[in-house]
C-alpha positions in Angstrom: 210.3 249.5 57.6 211.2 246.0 57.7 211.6 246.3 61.8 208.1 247.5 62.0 206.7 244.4 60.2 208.9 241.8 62.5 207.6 243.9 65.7 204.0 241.9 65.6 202.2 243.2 62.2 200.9 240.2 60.7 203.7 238.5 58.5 202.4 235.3 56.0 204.5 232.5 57.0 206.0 230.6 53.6 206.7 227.1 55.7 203.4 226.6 55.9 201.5 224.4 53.0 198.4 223.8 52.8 197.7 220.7 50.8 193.6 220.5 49.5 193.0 217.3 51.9 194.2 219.9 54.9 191.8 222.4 53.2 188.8 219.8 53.4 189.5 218.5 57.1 189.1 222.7 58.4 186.3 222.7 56.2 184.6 219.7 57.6 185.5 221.1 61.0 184.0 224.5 60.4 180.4 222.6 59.3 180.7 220.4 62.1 181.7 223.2 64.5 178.6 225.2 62.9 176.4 222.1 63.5 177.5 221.6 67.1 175.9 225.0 68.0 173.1 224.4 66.3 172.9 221.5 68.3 173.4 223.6 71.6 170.4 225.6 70.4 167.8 223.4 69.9 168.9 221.5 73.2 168.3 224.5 74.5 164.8 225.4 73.4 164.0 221.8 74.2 164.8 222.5 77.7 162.4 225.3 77.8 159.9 223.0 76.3 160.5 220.5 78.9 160.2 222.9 81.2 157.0 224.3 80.6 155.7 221.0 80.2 156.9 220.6 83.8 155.4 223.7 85.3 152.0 223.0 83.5 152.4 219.6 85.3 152.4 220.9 88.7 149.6 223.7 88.1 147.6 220.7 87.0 147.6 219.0 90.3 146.1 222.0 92.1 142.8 221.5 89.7 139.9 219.4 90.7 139.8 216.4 89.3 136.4 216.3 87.4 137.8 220.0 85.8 137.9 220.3 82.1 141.2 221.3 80.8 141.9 222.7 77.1 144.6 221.0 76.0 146.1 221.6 72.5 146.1 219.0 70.0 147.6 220.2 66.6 145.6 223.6 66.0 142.7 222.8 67.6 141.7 222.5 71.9 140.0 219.7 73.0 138.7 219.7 76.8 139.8 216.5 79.0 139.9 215.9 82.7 142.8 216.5 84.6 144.2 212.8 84.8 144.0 212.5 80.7 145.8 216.2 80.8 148.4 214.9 82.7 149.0 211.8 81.0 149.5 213.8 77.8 151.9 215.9 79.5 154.2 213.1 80.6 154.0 211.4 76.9 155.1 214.8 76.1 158.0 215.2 78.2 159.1 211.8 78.0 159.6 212.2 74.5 160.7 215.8 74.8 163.5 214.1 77.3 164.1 211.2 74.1 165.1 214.3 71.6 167.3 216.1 74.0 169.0 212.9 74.7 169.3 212.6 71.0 170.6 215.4 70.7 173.2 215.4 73.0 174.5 211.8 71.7 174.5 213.4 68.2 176.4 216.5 69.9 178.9 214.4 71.4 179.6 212.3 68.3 180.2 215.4 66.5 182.9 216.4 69.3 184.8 213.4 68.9 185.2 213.8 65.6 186.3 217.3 65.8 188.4 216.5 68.3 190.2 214.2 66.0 190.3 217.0 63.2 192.0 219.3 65.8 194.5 216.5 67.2 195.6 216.3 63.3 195.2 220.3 62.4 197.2 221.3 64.9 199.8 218.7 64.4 200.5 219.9 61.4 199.7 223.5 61.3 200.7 224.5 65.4 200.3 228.0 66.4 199.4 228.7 62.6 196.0 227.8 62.9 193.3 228.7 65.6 190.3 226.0 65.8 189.2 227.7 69.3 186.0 228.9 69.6 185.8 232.6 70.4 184.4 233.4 74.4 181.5 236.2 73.8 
């Protein structure tokens, strides 16, 4: 019986302590790890935004310029001509562009930190622990 269990079953290893400051730094690493691909999400459907925004910008120059154009402000349309529609549009993805690059300097913030949790995790812990993130 005892062979079986040496052979590859799982078998807790004793050596390894885990002191509550270790316990913290994987929890912190989890909630950062959680936030990063929250991150990844929303950079994401901010790039989906952006590009809309972009392909409403080039429909846009195929209009006449003295066409009225609904253009949605809040919950209600107003009508403006095509140069004030396009205006809007670049303010728009201007500051779409600002958020994504927020994001993404928040995103890589988080990563260095991480990064320094794992340097220090798997110093101490080695094979024992597994901060990868799992390939779907």
């Amino acid at each position: 019986m005892a062979t079986t269990a040496s052979k590859g079953g799982f078998q807790p290893d004793s050596d390894v302590h885990i002191t509550y400051e270790d316990q913290q730094k994987i929890n912190r690493f989890a909630r950062l790890n959680a936030k990063l691909e929250d991150y990844k999400e929303e950079v994401k459907i901010k790039e989906n935004d952006l590009k809309s925004l972009e392909d409403a910008c080039d429909e846009i120059e195929l209009f006449d310029e003295d066409e009225q154009i609904p253009y949605l402000v809040g919950e209600v349309f107003i009508y403006q001509n095509t140069e004030k529609t396009q205006e809007c549009l670049e303010e728009a993805k201007k500051r779409i562009q600002e958020e994504i690059d927020e994001v993404r300097s928040k995103s890589d913030e988080i990563r260095e930190t991480m990064s320094d949790l794992k340097a220090h995790l798997y110093g101490k812990f080695g094979n024992h622990i597994n901060l990868e993130a799992d390939e779907e």
